[in-house]
Each structure stands twice: as structure tokens, then as C-alpha cells.
PDB file of N, CA, C, O and CB in Angstrom:
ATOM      1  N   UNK A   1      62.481 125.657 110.491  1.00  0.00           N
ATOM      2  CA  UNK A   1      62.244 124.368 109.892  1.00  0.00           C
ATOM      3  C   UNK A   1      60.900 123.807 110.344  1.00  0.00           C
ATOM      4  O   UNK A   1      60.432 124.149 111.430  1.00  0.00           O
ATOM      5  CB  UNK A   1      63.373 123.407 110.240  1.00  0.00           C
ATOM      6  N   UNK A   2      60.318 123.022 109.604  1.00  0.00           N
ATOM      7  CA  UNK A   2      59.289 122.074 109.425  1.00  0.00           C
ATOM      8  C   UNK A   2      59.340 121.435 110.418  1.00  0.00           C
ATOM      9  O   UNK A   2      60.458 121.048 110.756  1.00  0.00           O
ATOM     10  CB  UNK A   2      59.292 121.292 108.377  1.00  0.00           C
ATOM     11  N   UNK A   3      58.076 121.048 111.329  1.00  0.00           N
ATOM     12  CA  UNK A   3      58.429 119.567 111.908  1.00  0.00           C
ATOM     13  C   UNK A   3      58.079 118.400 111.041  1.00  0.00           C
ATOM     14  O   UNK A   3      57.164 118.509 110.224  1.00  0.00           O
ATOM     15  CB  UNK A   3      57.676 119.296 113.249  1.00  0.00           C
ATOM     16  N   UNK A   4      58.805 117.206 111.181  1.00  0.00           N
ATOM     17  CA  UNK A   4      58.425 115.964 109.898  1.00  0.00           C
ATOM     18  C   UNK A   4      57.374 115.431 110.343  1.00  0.00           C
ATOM     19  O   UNK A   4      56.968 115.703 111.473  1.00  0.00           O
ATOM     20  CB  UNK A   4      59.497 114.661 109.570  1.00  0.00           C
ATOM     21  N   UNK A   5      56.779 114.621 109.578  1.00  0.00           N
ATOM     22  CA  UNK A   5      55.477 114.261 109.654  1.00  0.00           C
ATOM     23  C   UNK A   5      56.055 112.494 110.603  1.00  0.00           C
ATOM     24  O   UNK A   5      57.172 112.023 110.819  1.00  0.00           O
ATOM     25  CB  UNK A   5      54.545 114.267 107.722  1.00  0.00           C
ATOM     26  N   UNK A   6      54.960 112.109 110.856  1.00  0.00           N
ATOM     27  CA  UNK A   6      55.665 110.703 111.961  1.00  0.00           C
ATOM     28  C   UNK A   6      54.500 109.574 111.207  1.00  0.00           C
ATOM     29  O   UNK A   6      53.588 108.907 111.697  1.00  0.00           O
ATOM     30  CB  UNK A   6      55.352 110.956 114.415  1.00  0.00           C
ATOM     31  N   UNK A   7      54.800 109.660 110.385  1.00  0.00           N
ATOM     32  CA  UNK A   7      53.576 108.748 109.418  1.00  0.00           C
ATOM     33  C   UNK A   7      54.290 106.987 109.035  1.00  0.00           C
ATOM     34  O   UNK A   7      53.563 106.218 108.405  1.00  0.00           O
ATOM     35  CB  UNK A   7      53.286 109.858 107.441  1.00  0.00           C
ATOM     36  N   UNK A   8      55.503 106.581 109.415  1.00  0.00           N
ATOM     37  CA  UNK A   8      56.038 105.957 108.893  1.00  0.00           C
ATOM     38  C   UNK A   8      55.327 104.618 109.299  1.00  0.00           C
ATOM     39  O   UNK A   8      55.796 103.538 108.939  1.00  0.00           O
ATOM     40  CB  UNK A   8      57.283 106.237 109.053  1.00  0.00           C
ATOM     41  N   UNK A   9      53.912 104.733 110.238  1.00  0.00           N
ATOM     42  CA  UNK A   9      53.587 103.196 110.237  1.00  0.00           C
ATOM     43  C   UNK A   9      52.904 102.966 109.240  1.00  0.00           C
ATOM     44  O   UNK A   9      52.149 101.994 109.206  1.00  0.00           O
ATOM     45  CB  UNK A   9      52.879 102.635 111.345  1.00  0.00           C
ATOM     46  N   UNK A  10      53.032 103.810 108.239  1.00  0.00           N
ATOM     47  CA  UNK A  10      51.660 103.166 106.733  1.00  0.00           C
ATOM     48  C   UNK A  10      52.785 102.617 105.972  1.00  0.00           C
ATOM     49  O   UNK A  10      52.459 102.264 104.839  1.00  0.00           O
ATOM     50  CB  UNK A  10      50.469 104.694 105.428  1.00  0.00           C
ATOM     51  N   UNK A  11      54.152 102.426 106.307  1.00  0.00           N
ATOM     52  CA  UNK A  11      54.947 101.155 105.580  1.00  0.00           C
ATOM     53  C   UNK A  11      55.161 100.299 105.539  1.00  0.00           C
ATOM     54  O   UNK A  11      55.890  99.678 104.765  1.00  0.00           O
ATOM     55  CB  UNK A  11      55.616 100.969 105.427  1.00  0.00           C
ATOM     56  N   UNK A  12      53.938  99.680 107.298  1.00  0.00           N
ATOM     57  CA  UNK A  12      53.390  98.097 107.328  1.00  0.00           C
ATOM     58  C   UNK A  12      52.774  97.439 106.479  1.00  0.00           C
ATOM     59  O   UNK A  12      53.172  96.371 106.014  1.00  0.00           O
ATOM     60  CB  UNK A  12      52.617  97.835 108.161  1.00  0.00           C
ATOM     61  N   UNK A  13      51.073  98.372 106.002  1.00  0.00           N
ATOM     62  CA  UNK A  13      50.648  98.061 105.400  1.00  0.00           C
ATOM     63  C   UNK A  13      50.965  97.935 103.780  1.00  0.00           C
ATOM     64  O   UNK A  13      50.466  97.066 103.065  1.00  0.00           O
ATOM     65  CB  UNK A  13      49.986  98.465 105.844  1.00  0.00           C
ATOM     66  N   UNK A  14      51.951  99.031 103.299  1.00  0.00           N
ATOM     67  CA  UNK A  14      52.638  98.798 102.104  1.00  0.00           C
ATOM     68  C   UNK A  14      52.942  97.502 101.667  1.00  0.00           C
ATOM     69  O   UNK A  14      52.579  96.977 100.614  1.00  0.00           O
ATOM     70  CB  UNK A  14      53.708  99.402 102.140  1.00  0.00           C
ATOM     71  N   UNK A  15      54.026  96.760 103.053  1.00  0.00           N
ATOM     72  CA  UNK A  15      54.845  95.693 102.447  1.00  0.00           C
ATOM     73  C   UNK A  15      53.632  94.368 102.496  1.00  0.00           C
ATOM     74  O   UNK A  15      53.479  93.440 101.703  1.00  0.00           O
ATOM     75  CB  UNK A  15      56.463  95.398 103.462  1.00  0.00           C
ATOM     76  N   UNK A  16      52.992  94.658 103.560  1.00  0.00           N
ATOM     77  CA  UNK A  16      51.669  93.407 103.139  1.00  0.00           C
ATOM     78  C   UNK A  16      51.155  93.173 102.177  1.00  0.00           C
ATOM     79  O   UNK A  16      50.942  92.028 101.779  1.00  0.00           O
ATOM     80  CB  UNK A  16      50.553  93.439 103.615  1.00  0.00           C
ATOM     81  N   UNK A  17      50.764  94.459 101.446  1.00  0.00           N
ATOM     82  CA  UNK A  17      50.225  94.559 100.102  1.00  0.00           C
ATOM     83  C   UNK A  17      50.933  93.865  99.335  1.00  0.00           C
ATOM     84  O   UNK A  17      50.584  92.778  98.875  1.00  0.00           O
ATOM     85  CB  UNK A  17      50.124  95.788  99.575  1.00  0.00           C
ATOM     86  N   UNK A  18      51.995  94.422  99.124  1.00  0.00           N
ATOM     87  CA  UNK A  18      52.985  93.573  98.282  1.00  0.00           C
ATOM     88  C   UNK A  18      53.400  92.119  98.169  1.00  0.00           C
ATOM     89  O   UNK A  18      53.633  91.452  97.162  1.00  0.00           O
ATOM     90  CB  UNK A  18      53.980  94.016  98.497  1.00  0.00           C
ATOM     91  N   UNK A  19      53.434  91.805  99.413  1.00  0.00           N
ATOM     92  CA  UNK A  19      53.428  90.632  99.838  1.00  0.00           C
ATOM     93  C   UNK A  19      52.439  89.774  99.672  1.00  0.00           C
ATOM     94  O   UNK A  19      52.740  88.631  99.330  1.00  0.00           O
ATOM     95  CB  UNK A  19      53.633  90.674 100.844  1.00  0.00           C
ATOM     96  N   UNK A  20      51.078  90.116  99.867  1.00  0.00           N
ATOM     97  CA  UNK A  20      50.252  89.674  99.114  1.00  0.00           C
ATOM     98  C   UNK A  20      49.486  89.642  97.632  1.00  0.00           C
ATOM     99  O   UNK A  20      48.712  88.779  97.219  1.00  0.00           O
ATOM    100  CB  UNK A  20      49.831  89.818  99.669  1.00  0.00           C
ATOM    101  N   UNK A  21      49.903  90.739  97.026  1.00  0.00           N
ATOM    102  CA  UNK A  21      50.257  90.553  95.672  1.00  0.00           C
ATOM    103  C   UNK A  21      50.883  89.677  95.266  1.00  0.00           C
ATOM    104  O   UNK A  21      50.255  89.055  94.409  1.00  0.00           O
ATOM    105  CB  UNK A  21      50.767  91.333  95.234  1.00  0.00           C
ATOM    106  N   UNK A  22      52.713  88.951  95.628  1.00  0.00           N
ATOM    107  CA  UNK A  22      53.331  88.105  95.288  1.00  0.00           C
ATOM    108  C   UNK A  22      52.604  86.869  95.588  1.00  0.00           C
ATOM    109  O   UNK A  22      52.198  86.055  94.759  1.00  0.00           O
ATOM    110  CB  UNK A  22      54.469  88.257  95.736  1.00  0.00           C
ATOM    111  N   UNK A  23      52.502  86.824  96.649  1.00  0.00           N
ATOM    112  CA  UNK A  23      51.489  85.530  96.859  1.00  0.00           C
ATOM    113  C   UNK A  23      50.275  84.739  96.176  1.00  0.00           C
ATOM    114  O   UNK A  23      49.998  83.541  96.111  1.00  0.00           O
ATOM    115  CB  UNK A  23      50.960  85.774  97.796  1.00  0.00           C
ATOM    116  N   UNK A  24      49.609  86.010  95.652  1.00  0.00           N
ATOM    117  CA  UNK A  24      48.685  85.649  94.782  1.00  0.00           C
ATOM    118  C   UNK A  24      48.799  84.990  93.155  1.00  0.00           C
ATOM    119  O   UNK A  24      48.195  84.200  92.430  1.00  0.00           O
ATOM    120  CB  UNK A  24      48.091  86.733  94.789  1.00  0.00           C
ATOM    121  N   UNK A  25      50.006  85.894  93.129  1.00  0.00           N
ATOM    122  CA  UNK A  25      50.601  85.137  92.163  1.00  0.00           C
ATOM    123  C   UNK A  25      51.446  83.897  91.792  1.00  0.00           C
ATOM    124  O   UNK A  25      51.439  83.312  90.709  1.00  0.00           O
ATOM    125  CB  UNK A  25      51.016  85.726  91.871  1.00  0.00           C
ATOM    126  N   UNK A  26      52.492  83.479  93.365  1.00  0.00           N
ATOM    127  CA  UNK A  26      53.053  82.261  93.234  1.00  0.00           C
ATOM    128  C   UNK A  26      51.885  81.350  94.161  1.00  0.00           C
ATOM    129  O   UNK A  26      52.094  80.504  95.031  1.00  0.00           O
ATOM    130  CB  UNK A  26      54.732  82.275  93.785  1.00  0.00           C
ATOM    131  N   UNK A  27      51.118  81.660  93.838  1.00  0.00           N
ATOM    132  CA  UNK A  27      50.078  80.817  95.130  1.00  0.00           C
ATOM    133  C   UNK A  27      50.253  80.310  96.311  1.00  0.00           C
ATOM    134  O   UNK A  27      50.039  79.165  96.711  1.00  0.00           O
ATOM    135  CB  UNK A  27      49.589  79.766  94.832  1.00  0.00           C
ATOM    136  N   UNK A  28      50.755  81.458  96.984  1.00  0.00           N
ATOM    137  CA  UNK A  28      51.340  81.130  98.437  1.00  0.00           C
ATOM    138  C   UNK A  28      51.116  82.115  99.312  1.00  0.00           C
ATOM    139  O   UNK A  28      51.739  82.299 100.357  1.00  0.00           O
ATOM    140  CB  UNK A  28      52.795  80.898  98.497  1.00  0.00           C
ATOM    141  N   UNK A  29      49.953  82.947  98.761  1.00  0.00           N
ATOM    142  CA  UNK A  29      49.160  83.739  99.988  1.00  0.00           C
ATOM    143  C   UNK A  29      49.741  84.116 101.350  1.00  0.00           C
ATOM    144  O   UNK A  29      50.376  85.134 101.623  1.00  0.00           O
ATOM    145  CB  UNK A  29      48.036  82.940 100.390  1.00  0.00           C
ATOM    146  N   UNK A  30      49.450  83.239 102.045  1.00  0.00           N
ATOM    147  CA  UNK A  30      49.640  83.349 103.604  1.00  0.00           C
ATOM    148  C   UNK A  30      51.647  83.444 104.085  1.00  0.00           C
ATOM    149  O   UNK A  30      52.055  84.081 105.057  1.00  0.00           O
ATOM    150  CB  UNK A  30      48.718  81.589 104.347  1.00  0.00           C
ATOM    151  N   UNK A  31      52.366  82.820 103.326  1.00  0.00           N
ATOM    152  CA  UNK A  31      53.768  82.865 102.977  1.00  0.00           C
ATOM    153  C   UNK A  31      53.833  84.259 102.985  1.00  0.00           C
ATOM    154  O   UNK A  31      53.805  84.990 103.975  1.00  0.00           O
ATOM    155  CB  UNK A  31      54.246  82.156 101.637  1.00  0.00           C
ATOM    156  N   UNK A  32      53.941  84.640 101.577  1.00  0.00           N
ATOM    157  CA  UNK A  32      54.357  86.360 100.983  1.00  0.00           C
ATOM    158  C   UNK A  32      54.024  87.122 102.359  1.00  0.00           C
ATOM    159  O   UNK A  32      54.839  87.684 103.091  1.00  0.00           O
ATOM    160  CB  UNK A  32      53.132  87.144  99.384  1.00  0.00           C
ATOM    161  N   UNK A  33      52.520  86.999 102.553  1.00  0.00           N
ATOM    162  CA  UNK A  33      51.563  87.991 103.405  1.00  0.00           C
ATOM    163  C   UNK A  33      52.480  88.273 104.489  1.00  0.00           C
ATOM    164  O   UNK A  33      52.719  89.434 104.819  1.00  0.00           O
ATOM    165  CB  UNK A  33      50.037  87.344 103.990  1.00  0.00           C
ATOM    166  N   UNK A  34      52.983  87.318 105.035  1.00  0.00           N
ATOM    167  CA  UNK A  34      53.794  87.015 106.414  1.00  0.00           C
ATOM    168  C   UNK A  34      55.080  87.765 106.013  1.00  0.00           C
ATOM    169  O   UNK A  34      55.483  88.776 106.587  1.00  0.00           O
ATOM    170  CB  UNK A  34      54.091  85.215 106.834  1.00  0.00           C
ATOM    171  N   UNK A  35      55.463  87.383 105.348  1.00  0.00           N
ATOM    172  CA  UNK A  35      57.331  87.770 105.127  1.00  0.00           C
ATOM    173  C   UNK A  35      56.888  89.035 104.658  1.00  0.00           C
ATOM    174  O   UNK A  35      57.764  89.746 105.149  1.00  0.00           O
ATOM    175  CB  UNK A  35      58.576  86.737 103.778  1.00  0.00           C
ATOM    176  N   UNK A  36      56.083  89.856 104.006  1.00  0.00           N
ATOM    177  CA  UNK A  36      55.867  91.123 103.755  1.00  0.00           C
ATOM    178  C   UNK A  36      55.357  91.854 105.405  1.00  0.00           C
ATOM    179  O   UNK A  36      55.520  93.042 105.683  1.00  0.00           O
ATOM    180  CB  UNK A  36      54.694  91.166 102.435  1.00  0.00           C
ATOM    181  N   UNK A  37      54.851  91.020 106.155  1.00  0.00           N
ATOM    182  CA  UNK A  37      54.342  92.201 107.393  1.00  0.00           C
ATOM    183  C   UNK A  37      55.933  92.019 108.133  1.00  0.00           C
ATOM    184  O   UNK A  37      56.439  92.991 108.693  1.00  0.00           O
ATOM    185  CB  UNK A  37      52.553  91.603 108.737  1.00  0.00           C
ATOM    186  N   UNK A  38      56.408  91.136 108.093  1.00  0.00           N
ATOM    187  CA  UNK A  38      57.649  90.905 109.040  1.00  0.00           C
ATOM    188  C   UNK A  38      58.731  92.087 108.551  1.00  0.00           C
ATOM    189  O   UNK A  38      59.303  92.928 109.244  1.00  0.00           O
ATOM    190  CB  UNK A  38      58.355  89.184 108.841  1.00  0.00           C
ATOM    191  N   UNK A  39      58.812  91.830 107.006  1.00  0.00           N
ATOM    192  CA  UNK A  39      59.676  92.931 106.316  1.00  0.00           C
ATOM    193  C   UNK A  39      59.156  94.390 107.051  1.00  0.00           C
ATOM    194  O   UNK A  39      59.968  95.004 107.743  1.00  0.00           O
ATOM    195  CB  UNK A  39      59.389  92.928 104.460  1.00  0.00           C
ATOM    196  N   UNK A  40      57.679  94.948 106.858  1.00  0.00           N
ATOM    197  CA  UNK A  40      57.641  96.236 106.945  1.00  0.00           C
ATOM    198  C   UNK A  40      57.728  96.224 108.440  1.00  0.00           C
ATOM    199  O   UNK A  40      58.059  97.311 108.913  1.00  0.00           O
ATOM    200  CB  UNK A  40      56.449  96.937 106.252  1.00  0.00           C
ATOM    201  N   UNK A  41      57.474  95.090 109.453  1.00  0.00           N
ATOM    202  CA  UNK A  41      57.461  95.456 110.818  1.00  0.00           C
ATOM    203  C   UNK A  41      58.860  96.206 111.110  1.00  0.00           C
ATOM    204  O   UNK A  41      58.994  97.264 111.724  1.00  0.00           O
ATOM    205  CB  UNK A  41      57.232  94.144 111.741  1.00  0.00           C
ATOM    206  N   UNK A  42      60.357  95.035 110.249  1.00  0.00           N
ATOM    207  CA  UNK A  42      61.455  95.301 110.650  1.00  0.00           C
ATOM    208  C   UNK A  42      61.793  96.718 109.894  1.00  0.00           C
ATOM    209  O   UNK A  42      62.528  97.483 110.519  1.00  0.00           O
ATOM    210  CB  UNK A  42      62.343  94.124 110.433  1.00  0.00           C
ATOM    211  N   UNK A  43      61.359  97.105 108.698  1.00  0.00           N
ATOM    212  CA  UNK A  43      61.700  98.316 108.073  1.00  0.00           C
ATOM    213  C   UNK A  43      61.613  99.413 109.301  1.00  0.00           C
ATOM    214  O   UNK A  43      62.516 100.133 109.725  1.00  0.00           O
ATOM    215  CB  UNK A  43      60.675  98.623 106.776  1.00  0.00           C
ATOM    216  N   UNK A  44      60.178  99.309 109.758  1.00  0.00           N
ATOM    217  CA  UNK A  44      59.395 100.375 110.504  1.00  0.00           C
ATOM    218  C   UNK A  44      59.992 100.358 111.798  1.00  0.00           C
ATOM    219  O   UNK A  44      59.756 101.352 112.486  1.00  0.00           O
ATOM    220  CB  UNK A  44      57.816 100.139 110.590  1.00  0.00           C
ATOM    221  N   UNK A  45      60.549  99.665 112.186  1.00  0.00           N
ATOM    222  CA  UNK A  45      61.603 100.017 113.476  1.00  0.00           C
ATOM    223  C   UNK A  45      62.677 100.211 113.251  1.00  0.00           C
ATOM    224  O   UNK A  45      63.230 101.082 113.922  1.00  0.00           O
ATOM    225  CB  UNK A  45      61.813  99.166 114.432  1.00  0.00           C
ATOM    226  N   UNK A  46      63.295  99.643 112.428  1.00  0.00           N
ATOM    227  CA  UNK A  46      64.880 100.439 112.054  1.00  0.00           C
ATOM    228  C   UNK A  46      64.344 102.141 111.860  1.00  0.00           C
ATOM    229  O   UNK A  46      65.016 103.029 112.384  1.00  0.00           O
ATOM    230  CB  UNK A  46      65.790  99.675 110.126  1.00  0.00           C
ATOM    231  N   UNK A  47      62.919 102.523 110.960  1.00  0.00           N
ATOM    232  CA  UNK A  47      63.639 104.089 110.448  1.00  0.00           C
ATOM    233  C   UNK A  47      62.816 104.423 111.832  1.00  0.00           C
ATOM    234  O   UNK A  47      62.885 105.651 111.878  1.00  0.00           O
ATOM    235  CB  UNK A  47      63.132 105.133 108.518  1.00  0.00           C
ATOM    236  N   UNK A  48      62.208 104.068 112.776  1.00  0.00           N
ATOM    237  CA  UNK A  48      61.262 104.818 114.208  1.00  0.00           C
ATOM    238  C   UNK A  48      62.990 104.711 115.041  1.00  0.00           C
ATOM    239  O   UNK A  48      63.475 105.693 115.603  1.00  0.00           O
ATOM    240  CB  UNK A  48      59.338 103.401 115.267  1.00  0.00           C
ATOM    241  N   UNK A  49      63.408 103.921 114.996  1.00  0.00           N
ATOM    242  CA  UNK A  49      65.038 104.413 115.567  1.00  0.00           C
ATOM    243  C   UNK A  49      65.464 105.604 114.997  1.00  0.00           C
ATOM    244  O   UNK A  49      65.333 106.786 115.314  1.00  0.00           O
ATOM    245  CB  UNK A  49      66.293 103.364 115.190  1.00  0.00           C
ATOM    246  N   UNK A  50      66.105 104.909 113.909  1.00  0.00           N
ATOM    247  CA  UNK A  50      66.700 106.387 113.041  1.00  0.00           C
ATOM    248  C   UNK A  50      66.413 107.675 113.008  1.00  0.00           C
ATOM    249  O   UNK A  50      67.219 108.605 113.000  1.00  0.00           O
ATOM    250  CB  UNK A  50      66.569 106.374 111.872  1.00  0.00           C
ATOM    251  N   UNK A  51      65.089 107.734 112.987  1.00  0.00           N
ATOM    252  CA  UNK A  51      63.991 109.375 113.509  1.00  0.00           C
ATOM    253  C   UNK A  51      64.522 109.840 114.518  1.00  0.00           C
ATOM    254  O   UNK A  51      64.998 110.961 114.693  1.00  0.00           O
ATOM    255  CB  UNK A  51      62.257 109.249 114.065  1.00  0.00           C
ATOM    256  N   UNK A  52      64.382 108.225 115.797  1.00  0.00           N
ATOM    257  CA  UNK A  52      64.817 109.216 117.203  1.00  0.00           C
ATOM    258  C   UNK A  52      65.588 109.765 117.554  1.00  0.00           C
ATOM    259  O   UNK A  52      65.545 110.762 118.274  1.00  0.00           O
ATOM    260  CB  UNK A  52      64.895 108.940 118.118  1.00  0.00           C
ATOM    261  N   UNK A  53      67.072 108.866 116.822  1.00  0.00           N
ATOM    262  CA  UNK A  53      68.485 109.618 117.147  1.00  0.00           C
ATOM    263  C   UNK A  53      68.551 110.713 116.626  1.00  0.00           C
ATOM    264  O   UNK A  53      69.315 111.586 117.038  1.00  0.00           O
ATOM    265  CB  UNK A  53      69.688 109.012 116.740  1.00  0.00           C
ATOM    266  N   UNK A  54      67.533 110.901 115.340  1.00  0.00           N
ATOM    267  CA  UNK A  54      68.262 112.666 114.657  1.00  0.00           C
ATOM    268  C   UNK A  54      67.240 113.741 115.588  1.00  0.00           C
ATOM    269  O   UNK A  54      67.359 114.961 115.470  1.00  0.00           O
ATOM    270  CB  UNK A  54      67.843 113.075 112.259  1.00  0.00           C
TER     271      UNK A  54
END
């Protein structure tokens, strides 16, 4: 078997993006921006757990 790749911190910057996309659109910038880095911070430690146990 493969070893997996350990790339999963580029799903911070994902949810920012996004987050600031929404923002731009409900005009609330700095809002979205925030709740999108918080989202991918919490994504990105739940699956850096999940990795470790398997």
C-alpha cells in the first residue's frame, strides 16, 4: 500500500475562500471570512485526529 498524502491543511484555505466569497456577496466580508477559517480550522482537526487513529 501507498502511503497517504498529509495535505489536509489546504482545507483551511478552501473554507476562507468560500467564506469570503459569501461575504462578498451578503456584504459581510470579515463575518463569512471568520466563520469560514473557524469552520476549516475545526474540519482540519477533526480529520488530523481521524488520520491518527487509523
Amino acid at each position: 500500500m501507498t502511503k497517504k498524502k498529509k495535505n489536509i491543511i489546504s482545507i483551511i484555505p478552501a473554507f476562507v475562500l468560500i467564506g469570503l466569497a459569501i461575504g462578498v456577496q451578503t456584504k459581510k466580508i470579515y463575518l463569512h471570512t471568520a466563520i469560514g477559517f473557524s469552520a476549516g480550522l475545526l474540519v482540519y482537526l477533526f480529520l488530523k485526529n481521524k488520520n491518527s487513529n487509523s
